[in-house]
C-alpha positions as CSV (number, residue, x, y, z in Angstrom):
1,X,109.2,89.7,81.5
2,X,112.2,91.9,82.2
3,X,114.5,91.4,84.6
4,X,117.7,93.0,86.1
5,X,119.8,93.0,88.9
6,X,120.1,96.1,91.4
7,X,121.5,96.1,95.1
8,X,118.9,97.9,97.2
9,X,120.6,97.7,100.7
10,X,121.5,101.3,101.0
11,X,117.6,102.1,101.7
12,X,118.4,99.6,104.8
13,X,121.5,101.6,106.0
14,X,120.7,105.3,105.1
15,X,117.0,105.7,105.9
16,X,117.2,103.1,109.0
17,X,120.2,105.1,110.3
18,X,118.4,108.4,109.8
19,X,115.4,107.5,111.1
20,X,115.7,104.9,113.7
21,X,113.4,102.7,111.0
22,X,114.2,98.7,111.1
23,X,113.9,97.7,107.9
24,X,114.1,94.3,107.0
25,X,116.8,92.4,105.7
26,X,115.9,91.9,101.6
27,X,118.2,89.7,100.5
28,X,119.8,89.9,96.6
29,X,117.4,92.5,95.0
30,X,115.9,91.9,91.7
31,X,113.9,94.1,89.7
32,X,110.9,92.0,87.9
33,X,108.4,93.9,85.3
34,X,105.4,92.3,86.6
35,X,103.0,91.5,83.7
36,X,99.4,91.9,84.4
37,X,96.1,92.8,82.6
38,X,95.0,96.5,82.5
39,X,91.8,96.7,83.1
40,X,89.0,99.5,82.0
41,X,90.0,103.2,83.6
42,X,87.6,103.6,87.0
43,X,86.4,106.9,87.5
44,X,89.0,109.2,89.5
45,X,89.2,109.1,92.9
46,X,89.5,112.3,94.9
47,X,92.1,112.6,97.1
48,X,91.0,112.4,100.8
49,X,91.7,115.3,103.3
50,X,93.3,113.8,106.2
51,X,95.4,110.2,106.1
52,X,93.1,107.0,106.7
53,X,89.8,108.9,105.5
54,X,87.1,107.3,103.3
55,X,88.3,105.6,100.4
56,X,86.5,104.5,97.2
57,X,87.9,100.9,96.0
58,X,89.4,100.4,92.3
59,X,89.8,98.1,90.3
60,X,92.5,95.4,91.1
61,X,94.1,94.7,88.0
62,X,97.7,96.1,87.1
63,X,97.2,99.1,85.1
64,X,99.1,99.8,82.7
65,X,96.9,102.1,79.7
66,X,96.9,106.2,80.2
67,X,93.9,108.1,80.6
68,X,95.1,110.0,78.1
69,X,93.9,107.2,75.5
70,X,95.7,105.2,72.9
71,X,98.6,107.9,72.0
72,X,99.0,108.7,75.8
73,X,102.2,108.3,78.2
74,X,102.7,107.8,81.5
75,X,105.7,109.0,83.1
76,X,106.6,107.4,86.9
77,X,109.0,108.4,88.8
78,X,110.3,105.6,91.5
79,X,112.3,105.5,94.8
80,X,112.3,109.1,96.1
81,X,111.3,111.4,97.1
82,X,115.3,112.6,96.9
83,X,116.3,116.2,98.1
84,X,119.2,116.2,95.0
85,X,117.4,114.9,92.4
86,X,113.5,114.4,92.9
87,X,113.7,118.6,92.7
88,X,116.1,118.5,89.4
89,X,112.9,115.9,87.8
90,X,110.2,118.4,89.2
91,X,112.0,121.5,86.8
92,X,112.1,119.2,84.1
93,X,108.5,118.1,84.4
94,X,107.7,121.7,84.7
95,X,109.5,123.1,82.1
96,X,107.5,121.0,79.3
97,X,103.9,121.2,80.9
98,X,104.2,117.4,82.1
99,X,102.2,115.8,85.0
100,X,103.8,112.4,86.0
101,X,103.1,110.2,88.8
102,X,105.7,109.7,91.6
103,X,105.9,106.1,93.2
104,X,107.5,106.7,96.7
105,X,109.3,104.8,99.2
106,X,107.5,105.5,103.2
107,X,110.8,105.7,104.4
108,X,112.0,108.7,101.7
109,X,108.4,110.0,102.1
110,X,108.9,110.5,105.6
111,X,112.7,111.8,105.6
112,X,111.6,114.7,103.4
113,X,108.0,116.0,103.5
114,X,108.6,119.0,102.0
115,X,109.6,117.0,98.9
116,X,106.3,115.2,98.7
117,X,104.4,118.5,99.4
118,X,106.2,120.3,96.4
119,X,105.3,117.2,94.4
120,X,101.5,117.6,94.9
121,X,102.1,121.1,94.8
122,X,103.1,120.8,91.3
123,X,100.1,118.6,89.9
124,X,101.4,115.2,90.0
125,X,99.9,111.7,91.6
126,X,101.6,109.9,94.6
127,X,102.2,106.2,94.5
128,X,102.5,103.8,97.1
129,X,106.0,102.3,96.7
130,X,106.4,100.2,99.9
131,X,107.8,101.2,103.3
132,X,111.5,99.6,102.3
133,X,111.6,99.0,99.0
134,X,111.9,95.1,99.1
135,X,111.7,92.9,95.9
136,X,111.2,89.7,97.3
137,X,107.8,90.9,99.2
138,X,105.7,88.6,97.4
139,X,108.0,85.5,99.0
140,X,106.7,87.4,102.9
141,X,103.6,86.7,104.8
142,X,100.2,88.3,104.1
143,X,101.1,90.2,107.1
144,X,104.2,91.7,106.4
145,X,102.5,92.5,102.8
146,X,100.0,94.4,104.9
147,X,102.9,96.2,106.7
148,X,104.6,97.3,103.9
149,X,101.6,98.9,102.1
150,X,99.9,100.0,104.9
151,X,102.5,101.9,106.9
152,X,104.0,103.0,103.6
153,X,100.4,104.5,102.7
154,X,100.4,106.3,106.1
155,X,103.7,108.0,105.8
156,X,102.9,108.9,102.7
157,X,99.6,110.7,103.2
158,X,101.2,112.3,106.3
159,X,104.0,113.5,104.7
160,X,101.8,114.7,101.9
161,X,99.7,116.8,104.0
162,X,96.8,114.8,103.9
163,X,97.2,113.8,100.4
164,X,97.1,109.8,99.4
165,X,98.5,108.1,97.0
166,X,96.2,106.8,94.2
167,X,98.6,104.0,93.5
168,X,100.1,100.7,94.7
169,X,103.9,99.7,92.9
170,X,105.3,97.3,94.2
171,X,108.7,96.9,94.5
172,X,110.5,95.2,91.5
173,X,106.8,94.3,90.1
174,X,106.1,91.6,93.3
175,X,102.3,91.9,93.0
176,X,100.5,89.1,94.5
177,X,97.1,88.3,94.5
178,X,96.7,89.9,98.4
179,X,98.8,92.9,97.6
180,X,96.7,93.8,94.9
181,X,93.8,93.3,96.8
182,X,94.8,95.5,99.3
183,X,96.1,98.2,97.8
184,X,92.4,98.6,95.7
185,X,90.7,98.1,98.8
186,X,92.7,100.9,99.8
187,X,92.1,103.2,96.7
188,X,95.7,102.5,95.4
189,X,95.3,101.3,91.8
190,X,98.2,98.5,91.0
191,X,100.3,100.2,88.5
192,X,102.7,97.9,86.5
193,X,104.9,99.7,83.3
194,X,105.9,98.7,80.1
195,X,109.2,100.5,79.2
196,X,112.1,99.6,81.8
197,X,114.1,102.5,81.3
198,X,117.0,100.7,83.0
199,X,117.7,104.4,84.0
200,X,118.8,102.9,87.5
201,X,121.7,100.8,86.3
202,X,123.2,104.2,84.6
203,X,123.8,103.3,81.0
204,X,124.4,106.4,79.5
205,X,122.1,108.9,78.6
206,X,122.0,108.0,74.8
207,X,121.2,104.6,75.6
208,X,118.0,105.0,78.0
209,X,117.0,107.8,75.0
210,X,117.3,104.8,72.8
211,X,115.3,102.2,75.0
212,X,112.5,104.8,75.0
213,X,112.4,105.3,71.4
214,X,112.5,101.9,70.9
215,X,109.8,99.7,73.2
216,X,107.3,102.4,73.5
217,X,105.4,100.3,71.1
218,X,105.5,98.0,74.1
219,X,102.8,99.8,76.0
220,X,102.5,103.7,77.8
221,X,103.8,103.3,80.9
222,X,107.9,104.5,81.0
223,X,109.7,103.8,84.4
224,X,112.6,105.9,85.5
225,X,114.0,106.9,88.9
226,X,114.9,109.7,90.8
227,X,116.7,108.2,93.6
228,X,119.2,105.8,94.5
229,X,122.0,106.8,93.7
230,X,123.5,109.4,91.1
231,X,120.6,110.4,89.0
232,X,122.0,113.2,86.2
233,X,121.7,110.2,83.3
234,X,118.0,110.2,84.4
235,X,117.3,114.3,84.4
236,X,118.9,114.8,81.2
237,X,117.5,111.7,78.9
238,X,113.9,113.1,80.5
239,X,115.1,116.5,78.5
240,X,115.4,114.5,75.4
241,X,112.5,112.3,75.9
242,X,109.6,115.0,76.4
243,X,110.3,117.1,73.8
244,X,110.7,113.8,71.2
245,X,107.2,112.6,72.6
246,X,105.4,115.8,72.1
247,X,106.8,115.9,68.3
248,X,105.6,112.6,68.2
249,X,102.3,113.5,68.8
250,X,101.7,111.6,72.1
251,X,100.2,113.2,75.6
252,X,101.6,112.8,79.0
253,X,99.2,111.9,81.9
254,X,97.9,109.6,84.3
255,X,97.6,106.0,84.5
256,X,94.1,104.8,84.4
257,X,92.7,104.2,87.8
């Protein structure tokens, strides 16, 4: 289980200042790489046409595999939508052909729409990623749980369009056994990964290279970010990284739903 530190509070004073949103106080903010089983792939779900429309359930375990099969990789993009850098990710992923799936914050989802429309626009999935971004949900109340993933799926879809996301994150990998539940009820496969970039604490390009290259045996499922803070380490390791996986012979998709 991996695990590192990361001070979240500016989602708290930025967003909730911007918006007028009341986001709860988190608390020291730990990221947690949530193990989990991952499942069989369920059929894809089509993406409904207007925000709280029929859904199909999935399954509820944390999926980690790529529909792509065993020499696929899924790249996830977490925190944004960003207007600085979620557009500087979106050229990259277009310039080498590569879908990815994009785990957003409600609060970021509903500060920029246009983001989250030029995301879909583009080809890739939406993720529920929490309205606030906070770690220590699985220590909250069913109902707050509900809150956070609900309201988060609602801004998302709006913001979208009438798009929704085909995912549940949770922040820092807090699953519980209700979150999960929800979230499949919901259509919103639990999506774990398997290679911590630790793109967010800004080592250095080289050096979240070098943690790709080295614990992808560790599973198909890369995390990086494309908000919170200063995210050029992230944009240009992701031009090192595609190219290297495409001479390696692997396939960028989808997580399994």
């Amino acid at each position: 289980m991996a695990r590192h530190g990361a001070g979240r509070g500016w989602y708290g004073k930025v967003i909730g200042a911007a918006l007028g949103v009341t986001v709860l106080a988190t608390g020291a903010s730990v990221w947690t790489a949530q193990a989990g089983a991952g499942g069989t792939s369920a059929p894809n779900a089509t993406a409904s046409a207007s925000p709280g429309g029929d859904t199909e359930p999935v399954a509820v375990s944390i999926a980690h595999a790529s529909e792509k099969g065993a020499r696929g990789v899924n790249i996830t993009i977490d925190d944004g939508p960003d207007p600085v850098w979620t557009p500087q990710v979106l050229d990259v992923l277009r310039e080498y052909g590569v879908k990815a799936t994009f785990c957003m914050v409600g609060t970021q989802a509903q500060a920029h729409p246009d983001l989250v429309k030029k995301v879909v626009a583009d080809g890739h999935r939406l993720c529920d990623h929490s309205v606030s971004h906070d770690t220590a949900m699985d220590k909250n109340s069913q109902a707050y749980q509900s809150r956070q993933i609900l309201d988060a799926e609602r801004m998302i879809t709006k913001a979208s369009g009438g798009v929704r996301p085909m995912y549940y994150r949770a922040p820092g990998g807090a699953f519980t056994p209700y979150s999960r539940k929800l979230a499949a009820s919901r259509g919103m496969r639990p999506l774990g990964w398997n290679v911590d970039t630790k793109d967010f604490e800004r080592p250095g390009t080289d050096a979240i290279v070098a943690t790709v290259e080295r614990e992808l045996p560790n599973g198909p499922t890369l995390l990086f970010h494309d908000a919170g803070g200063d995210r050029s380490q992230t944009v240009e390791a992701l031009r090192r990284i595609l190219p290297w996986l495409e001479e390696q012979g692997y396939s960028c998709g989808f997580p399994v739903r």
